[in-house]
C-alpha positions in Angstrom: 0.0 0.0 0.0 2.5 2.4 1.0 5.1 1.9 -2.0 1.6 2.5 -4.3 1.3 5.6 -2.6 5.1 6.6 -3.2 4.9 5.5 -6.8 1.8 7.6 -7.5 3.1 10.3 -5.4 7.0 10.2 -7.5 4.9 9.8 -10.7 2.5 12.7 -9.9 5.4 15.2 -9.2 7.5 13.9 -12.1 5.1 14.6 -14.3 4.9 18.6 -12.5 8.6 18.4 -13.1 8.6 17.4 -16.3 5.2 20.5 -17.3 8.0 23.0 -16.0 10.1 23.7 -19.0 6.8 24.9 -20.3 7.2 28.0 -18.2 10.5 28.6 -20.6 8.7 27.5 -23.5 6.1 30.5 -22.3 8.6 33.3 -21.6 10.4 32.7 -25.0 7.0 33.3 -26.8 6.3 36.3 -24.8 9.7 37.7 -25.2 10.2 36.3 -28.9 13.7 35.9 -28.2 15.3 32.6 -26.6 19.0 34.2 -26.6 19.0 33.6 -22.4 18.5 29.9 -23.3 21.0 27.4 -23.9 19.9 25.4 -26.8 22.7 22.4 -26.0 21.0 22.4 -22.4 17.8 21.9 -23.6 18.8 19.2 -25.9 20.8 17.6 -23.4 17.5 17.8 -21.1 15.5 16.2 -23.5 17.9 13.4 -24.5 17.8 12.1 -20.8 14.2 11.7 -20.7 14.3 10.3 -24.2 17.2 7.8 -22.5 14.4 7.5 -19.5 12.1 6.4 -21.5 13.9 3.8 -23.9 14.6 2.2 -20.3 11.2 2.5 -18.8 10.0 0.4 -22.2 12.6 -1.8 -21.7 11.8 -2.8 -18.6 7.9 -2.1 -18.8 7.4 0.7 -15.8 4.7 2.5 -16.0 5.6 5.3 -13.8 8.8 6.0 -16.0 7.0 5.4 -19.2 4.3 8.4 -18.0 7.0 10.8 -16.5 9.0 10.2 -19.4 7.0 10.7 -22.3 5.6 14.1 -20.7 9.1 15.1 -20.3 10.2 14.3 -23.9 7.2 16.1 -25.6 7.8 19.3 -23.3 10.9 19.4 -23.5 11.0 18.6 -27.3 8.7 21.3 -27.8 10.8 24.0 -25.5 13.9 23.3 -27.2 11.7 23.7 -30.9 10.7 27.2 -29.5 14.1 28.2 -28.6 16.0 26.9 -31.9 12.8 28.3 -34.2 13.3 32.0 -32.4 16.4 31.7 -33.7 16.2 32.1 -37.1 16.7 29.0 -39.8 18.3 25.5 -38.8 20.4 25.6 -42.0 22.3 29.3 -41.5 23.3 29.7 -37.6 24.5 33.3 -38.3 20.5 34.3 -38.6 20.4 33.2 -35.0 21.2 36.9 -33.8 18.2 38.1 -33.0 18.9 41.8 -32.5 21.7 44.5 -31.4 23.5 43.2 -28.1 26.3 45.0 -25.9 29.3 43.9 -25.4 31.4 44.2 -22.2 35.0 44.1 -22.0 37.9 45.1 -18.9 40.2 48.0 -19.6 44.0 47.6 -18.2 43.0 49.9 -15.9 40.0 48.4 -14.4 37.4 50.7 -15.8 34.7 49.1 -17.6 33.8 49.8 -21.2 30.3 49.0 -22.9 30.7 48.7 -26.6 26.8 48.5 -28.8 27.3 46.0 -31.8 27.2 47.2 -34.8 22.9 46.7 -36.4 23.1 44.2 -38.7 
């Protein structure tokens, strides 16, 4: 009875767990920009619950098979937001998305902001 309970209760918040990177997936969409997320983190995120699941198959567990495929298609479709904001698959240097600043150190510790140039 009790390890029912645990499994419903770890299922139940894997699943909340998994539903998070749909926050992301929102504040991309309301920003139009994904240049704060990491693409290869995303991906890398997404592969382990695609490991996750090939393993809860394998071995038949429902509670991974659940988590896991919520996890995937989130996380699929976060990392599909990000990479889509970014401008075409085929030529990276679209991904730019706007003017940003650059920051660098004088040798004498001052601090100089330099605009990049519009494209």
């Amino acid at each position: 009875m009790f390890t029912q309970l645990l499994g419903t209760a770890a299922t139940a918040y894997g699943v909340l767990g998994a539903l998070k990177t749909l926050l992301q997936t929102r504040q991309m969409l309301a920003r139009r920009t994904s240049r704060e997320v990491s693409a290869l983190f995303l991906a890398s995120y997404t592969g382990g619950y695609a490991i996750w699941l090939a393993y809860g198959l394998r071995t038949g567990s429902l509670p991974l098979i659940v988590v896991d495929t919520v996890g995937l298609l989130c996380g699929g479709l976060t990392l599909a937001v990000a990479l889509s904001l970014r401008g075409s698959l085929i030529r990276p240097a679209t991904w730019s998305g706007g003017n940003t600043t650059s920051i660098s150190q004088h040798a004498t510790g001052g601090t100089h902001v330099r605009p990049s140039p519009a494209p």
